[in-house]
C-alpha positions in Angstrom: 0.0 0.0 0.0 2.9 2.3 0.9 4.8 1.5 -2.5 1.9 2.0 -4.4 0.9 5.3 -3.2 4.4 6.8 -3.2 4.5 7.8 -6.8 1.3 9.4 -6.1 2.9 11.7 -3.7 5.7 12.9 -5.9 3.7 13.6 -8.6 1.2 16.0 -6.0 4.6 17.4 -4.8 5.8 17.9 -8.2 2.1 19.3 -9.0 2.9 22.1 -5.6 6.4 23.0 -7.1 4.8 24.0 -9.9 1.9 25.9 -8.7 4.4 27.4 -6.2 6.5 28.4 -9.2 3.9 29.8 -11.9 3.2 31.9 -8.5 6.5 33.2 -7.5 7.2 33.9 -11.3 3.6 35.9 -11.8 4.3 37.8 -8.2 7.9 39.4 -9.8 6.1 40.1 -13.0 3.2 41.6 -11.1 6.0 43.7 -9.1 7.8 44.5 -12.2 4.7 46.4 -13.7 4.1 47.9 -10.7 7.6 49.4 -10.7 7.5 50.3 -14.3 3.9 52.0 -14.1 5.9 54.4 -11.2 9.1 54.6 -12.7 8.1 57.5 -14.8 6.2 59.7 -12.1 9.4 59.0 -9.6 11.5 60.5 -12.5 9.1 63.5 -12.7 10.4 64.5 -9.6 14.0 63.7 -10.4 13.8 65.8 -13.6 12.2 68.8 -11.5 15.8 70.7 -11.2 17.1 72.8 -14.0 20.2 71.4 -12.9 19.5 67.4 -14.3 19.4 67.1 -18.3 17.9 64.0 -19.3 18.3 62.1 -22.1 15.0 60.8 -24.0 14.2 57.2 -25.3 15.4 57.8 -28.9 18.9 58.8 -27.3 19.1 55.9 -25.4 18.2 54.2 -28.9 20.7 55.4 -30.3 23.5 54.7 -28.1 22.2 51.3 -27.5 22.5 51.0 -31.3 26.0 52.6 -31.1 25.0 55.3 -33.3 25.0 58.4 -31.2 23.9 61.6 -31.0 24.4 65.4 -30.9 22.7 67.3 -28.1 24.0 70.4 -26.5 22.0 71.3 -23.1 21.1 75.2 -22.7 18.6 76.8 -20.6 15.5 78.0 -21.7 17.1 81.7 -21.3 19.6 81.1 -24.0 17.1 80.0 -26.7 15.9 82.6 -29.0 12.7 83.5 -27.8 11.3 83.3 -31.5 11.8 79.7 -31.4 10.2 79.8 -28.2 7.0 81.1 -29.7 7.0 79.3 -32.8 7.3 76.2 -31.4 4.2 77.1 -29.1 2.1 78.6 -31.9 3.3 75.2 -34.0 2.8 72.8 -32.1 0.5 73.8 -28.7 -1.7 77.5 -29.1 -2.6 76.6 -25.9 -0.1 75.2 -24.1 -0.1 77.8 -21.4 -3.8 77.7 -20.5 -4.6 74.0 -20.7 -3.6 71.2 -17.7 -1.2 68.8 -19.8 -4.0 67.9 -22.4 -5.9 69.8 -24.4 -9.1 68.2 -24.0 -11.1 70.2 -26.8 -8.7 68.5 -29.1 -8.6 65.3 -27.8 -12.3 64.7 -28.1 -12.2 66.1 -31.7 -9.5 63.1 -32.4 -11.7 60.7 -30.8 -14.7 61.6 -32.4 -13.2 61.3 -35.8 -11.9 58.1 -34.6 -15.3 56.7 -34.1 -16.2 57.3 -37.3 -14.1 56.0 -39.0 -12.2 58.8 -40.1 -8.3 60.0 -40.1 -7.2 61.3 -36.7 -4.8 63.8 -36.0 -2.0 63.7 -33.0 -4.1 65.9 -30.8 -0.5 65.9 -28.7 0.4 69.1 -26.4 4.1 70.2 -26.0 3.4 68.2 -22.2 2.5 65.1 -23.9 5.3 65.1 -26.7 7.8 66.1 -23.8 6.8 62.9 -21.8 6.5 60.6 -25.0 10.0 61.4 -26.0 11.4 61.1 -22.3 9.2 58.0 -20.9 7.9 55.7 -24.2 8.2 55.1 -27.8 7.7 56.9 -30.7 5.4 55.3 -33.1 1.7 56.2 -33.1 -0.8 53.8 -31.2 -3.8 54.0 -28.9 -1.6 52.1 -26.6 0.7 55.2 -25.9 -1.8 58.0 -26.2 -3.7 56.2 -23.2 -0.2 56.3 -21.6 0.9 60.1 -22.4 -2.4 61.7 -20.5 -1.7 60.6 -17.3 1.8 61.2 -17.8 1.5 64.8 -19.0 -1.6 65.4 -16.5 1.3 64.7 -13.5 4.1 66.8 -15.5 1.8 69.4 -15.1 1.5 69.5 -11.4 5.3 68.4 -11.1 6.7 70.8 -14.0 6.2 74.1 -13.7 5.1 75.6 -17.4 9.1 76.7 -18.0 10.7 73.5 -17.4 8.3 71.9 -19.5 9.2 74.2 -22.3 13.3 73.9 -21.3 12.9 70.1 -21.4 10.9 69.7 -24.9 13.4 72.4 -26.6 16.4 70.2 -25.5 14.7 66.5 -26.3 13.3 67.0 -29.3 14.6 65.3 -32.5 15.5 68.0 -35.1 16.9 65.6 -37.9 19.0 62.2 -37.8 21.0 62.2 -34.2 20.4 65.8 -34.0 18.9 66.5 -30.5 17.6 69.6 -28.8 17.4 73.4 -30.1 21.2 74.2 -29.9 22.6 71.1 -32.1 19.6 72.0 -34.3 20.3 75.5 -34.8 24.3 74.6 -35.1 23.2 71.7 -37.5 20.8 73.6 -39.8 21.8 77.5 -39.7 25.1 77.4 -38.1 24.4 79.6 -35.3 23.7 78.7 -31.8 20.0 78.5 -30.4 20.2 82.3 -29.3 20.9 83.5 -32.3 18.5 82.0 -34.3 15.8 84.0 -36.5 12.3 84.2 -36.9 12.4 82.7 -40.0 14.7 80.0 -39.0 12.8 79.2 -36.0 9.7 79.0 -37.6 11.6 76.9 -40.3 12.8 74.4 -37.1 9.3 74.7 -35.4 7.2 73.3 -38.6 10.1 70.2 -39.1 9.3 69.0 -35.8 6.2 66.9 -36.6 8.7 64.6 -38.7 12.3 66.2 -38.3 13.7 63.2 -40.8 11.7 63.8 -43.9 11.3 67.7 -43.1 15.0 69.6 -43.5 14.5 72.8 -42.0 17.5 73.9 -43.3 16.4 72.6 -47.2 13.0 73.4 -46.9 10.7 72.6 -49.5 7.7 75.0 -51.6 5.6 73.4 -48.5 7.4 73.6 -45.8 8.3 77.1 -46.9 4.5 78.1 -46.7 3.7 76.6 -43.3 7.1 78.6 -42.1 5.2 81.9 -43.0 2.4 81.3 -41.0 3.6 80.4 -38.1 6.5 82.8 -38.3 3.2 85.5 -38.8 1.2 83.8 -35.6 4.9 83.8 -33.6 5.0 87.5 -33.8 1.6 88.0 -32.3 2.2 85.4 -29.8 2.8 87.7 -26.7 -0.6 87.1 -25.1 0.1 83.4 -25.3 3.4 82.5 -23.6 3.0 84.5 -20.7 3.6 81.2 -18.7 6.8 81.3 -19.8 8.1 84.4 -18.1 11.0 84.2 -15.7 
């Protein structure tokens, strides 16, 4: 009777080993998420100091890929304030006045998702600034769900000016070329201070897709959205009043 039920037994206390095991293996996944989901609010606060540069997820790309990059840090003071405005008037009209998300826009995209129809990025400045530090690049649902939480907490963390100082030094301005001083070297050969309002508002309307948009070679298009928003920049004082020291 003993013989015969011993096999029994080793295959129950194989059976617990692996129960105990799919367990122990779920319970690190489970703590995993847990510290990935709070990874990027902890960093928030780490990024809060004008003092700490960080580098976004397409750097890190690109040094994982041994490729590189170019990306000279300056502070928001010692960007030209036209690029400043353009970028706002290009990118975010009202990134001064709304909490992280610009919710009038956001319900435009998903209305025009629910019918079926072509949807535009709908992102604010906050929401690129997070995207480029915190996930990945290419356009999903997925991420969008992501970003608003994210840029609703930037937007109690950051104040307004960091915000801008962290975007204008992450953002992709052409292959490798990072951040409003390597793009203004890159393109016009002049640091970011120095930089026009025709060349920012060149640099401003390349930012939706910096690889296939040369601000520096612009195109008959590309020309034509410059003059706009180089027109809308120069009325842009009632806008960026965040943004004062």
């Amino acid at each position: 009777m003993t013989t015969d039920s011993a096999p029994e037994n080793d295959r129950q206390a194989e059976q617990n080993d692996a129960g105990r095991g799919w367990r122990l293996l779920l319970h690190r996944l489970f703590k995993a998420m847990v510290v990935l989901a709070i990874l990027p609010f902890v960093l928030m606060v780490v990024y809060r100091p004008s003092f700490i540069h960080p580098l976004s997820t397409l750097m890190l790309s690109d040094l994982a890929l041994l490729q590189g990059y170019h990306r000279q840090w300056v502070p928001l003071e010692n960007i030209s304030p036209a690029l400043i405005r353009s970028v706002m008037m290009s990118e975010d009209g009202q990134f001064c006045s709304h909490n992280g998300v610009d919710w009038v826009q956001m319900r435009s995209v998903i209305d025009d998702a629910l019918d079926g129809e072509e949807t535009r990025g709908a992102s604010t400045i906050t929401m690129q600034t997070v995207k480029n530090l915190y996930l990945w690049n290419s356009r999903s649902f997925i991420r969008k769900g992501l970003e608003i939480p994210m840029a609703l907490a930037a937007n109690v963390i950051w104040s307004k000016r960091r915000t801008m100082e962290l975007y204008l030094n992450i953002a992709e301005w052409g292959p490798g070329i990072y951040g409003a001083q390597a793009a203004a070297l890159y393109h016009f050969k002049v640091p970011a201070s120095k930089l026009t309002p025709r060349q920012a508002a060149l640099l401003a309307v390349s930012l939706p897709n910096p690889i296939a948009r040369n601000a520096s070679k612009p195109g008959p298009g590309l020309r034509q959205l410059a003059s706009i928003v180089e027109r809308r920049a120069s009325n842009a004082g009632p806008y960026i009043t965040c943004l004062d020291p």
